[in-house]
C-alpha positions in Angstrom: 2.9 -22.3 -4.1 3.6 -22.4 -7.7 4.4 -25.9 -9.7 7.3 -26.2 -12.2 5.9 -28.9 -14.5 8.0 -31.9 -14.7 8.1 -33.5 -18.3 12.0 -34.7 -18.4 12.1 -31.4 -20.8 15.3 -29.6 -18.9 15.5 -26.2 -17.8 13.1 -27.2 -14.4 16.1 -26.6 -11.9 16.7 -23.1 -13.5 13.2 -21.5 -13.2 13.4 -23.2 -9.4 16.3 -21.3 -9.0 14.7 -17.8 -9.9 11.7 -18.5 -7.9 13.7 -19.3 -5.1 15.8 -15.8 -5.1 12.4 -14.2 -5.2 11.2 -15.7 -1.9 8.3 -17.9 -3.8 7.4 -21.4 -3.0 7.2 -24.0 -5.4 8.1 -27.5 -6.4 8.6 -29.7 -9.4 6.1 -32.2 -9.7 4.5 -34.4 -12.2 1.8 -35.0 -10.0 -1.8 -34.6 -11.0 -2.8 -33.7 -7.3 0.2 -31.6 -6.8 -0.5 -29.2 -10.2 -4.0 -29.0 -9.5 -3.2 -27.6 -6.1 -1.1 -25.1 -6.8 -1.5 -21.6 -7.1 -0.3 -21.2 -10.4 1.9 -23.7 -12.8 5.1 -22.8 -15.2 5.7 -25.0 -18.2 9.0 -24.9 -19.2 11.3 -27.1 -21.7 14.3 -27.1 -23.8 15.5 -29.5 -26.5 13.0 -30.3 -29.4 9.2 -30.0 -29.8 9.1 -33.9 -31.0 11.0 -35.4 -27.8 9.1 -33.2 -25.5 5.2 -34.1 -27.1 6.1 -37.7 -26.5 6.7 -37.5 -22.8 3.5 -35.9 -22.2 1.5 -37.5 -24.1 3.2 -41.1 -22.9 2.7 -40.1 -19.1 -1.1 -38.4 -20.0 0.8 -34.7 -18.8 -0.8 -33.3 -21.9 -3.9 -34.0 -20.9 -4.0 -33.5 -17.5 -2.5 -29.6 -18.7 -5.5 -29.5 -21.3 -7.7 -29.4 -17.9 -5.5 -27.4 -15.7 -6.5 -25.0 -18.6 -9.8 -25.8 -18.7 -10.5 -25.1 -15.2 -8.5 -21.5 -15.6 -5.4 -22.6 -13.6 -3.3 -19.4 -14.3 0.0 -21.0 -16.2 2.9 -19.5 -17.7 5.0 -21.7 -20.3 8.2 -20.9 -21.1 10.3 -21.6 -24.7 9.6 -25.3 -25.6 6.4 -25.0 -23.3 5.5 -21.5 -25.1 6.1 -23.6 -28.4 4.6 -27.1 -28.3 1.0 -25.1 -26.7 0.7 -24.2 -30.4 -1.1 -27.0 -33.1 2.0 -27.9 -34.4 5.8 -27.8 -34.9 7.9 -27.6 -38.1 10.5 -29.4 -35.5 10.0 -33.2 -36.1 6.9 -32.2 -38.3 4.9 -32.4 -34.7 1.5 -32.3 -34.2 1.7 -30.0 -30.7 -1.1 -29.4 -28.0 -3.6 -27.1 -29.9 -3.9 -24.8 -26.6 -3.5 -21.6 -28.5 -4.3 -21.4 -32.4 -0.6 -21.6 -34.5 2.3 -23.0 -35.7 5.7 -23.0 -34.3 8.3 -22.2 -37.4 12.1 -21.9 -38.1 14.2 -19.3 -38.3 15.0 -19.4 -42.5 18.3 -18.7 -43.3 17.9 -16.3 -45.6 17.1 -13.5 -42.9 19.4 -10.3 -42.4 20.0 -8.0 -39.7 19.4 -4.2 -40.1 22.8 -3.5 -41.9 22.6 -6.7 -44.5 24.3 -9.6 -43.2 23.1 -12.8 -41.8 21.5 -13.1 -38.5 23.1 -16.3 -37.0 20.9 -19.1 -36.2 20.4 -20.0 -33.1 18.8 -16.8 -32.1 21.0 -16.7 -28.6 21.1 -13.7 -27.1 19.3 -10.4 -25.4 16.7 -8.7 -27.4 14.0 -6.1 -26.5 10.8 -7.4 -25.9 7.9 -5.1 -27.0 4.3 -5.9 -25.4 1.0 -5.0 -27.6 -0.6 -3.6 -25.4 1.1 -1.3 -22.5 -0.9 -2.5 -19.5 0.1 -6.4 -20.2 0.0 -7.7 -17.3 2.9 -10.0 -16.9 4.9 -6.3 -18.0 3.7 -4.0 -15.2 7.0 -2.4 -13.7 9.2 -3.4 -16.4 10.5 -0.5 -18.3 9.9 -0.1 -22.1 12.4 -1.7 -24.0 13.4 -4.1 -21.2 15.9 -7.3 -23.3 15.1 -10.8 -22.4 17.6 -13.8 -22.8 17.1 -16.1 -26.1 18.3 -19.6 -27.1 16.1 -21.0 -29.8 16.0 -21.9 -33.4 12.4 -22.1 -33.8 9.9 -19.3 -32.7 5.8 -19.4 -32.5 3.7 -18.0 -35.1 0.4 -17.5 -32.8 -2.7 -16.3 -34.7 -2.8 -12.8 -34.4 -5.3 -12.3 -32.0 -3.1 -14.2 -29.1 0.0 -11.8 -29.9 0.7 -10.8 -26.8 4.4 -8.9 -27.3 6.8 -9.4 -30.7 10.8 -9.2 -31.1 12.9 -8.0 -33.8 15.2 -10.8 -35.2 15.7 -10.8 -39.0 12.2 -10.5 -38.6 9.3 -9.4 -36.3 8.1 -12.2 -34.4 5.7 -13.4 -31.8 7.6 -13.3 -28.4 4.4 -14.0 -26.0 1.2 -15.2 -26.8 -2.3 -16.4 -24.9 -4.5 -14.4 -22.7 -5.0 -12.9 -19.2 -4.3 -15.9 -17.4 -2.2 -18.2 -19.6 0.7 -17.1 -21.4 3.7 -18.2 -22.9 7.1 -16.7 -23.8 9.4 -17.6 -26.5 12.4 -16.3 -24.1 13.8 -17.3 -21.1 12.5 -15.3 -17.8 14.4 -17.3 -15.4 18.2 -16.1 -17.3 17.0 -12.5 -18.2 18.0 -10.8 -14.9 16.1 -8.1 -13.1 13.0 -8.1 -15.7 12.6 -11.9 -15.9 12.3 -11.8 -12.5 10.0 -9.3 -12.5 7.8 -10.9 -15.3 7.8 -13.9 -12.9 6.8 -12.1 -10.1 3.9 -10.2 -11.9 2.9 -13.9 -12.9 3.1 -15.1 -8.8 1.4 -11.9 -7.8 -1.6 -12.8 -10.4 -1.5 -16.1 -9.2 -2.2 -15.0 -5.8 -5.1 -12.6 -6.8 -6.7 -15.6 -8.5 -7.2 -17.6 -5.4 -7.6 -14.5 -3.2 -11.3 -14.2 -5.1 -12.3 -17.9 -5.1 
C-alpha cells in the first residue's frame, strides 16, 4: 500500500486517482502510523513553497518525513513536494526541508525559446524529460524522449550530484533529483498519461522489492 501524504497542499485526489487506474492500493493519510506502514509514500503539493512549509512544520509532518527518510522509506515527491525537499525557496524567501542539498528558483523573465521570443511564465505544458543516466530507475520502459505535464513557475536547482533527469525550458533545468530510493520530480506524473503512469508504477514496483528483501 502506498501513502499519498496529506499536508492540505492540493493535488492528493489526483495522484489517488492514477494509482487507482493502475490497480495499486493506497490512501491519504496524515498519520504517523499509517506513513510508516506503507510500502512506499508520494509527496505531492501545489500552491506556494511558503503555505505548504507551514503546514508541516505546524502539524510536525516535516519531521515525521525527515525520519521516514531516515529509515529509507522509498518516497517519491511530486512538484511542490520535489521543491520544498530542497534548503530553501525564492517563493516566500522560504527556508525548505534541507532533504536534498539546493535551492528552488524562478523562472526569470528574460528567458527565450529556441527561435528568440519569450517563453511564457508559468511553464504549463508537455516537455521531454531527459534522465542522466539511461538505466534510472523510475525510467525503465519509458521511451527516450517521453514529455511529462508542467504547471509551475518555480523549478529546483539540486546540487549537481542529485540531478537525476533535466528539461529544456528557456533553459536546461533540473526535472528530478535524489537518489535510488527517494526522488522527486518537478512535473506532474499523475496528468502525464501513459509515461507518468508508468514512472509511478516503476516507483510501486520498487516499493515492493524494498519490502520483499526485509
Amino acid at each position: 500500500m502506498l501513502a499519498i501524504l496529506d499536508y492540505k497542499a492540493g493535488n492528493q485526489t489526483s495522484v489517488r486517482r492514477a494509482l487507482d487506474h493502475l490497480g495499486i492500493e493506497c490512501t491519504i493519510t496524515d498519520n504517523a502510523d499509517v506513513l510508516r506502514s506503507a510500502d512506499g509514500v508520494i509527496f505531492p503539493g501545489v500552491g506556494a513553497a511558503g503555505q505548504a512549509m507551514n503546514e508541516l512544520t505546524s502539524t510536525g509532518l516535516d519531521s515525521v518525513l525527515s525520519s521516514l527518510i531516515d529509515s529509507g522509506k522509498p518516497l517519491l515527491g511530486i512538484c511542490v513536494g520535489c521543491q520544498i525537499m530542497l534548503d530553501s525557496s525564492e517563493e516566500n524567501t522560504t527556508t525548505t526541508l534541507g532533504i536534498i542539498p539546493g535551492i528552488c528558483r524562478r523562472f526569470t523573465g528574460d528567458m527565450t525559446e529556441e527561435d528568440g521570443t519569450p517563453v511564457r511564465i508559468p511553464h504549463m505544458g508537455w516537455n521531454a524529460v531527459t534522465p542522466k543516466n539511461p538505466d534510472e530507475r523510475l525510467f525503465r520502459g519509458i521511451e527516450p524522449g517521453a514529455e511529462f505535464y508542467y504547471v509551475h513557475s518555480y523549478y529546483p536547482d539540486a546540487d549537481a550530484q542529485y540531478v537525476l533527469a533535466t528539461t529544456t525550458y528557456g533553459h536546461e533545468f533540473c526535472a528530478m533529483h535524489g537518489r535510488e530510493g527517494l526522488w522527486a520530480v518537478q512535473f506532474h506524473p499523475e496528468k502525464s498519461g501513459r509515461p507518468g503512469l508508468a514512472l509511478l508504477k516503476n516507483f510501486h514496483d520498487y516499493c515492493l522489492e524494498v519490502k520483499d528483501a526485509e
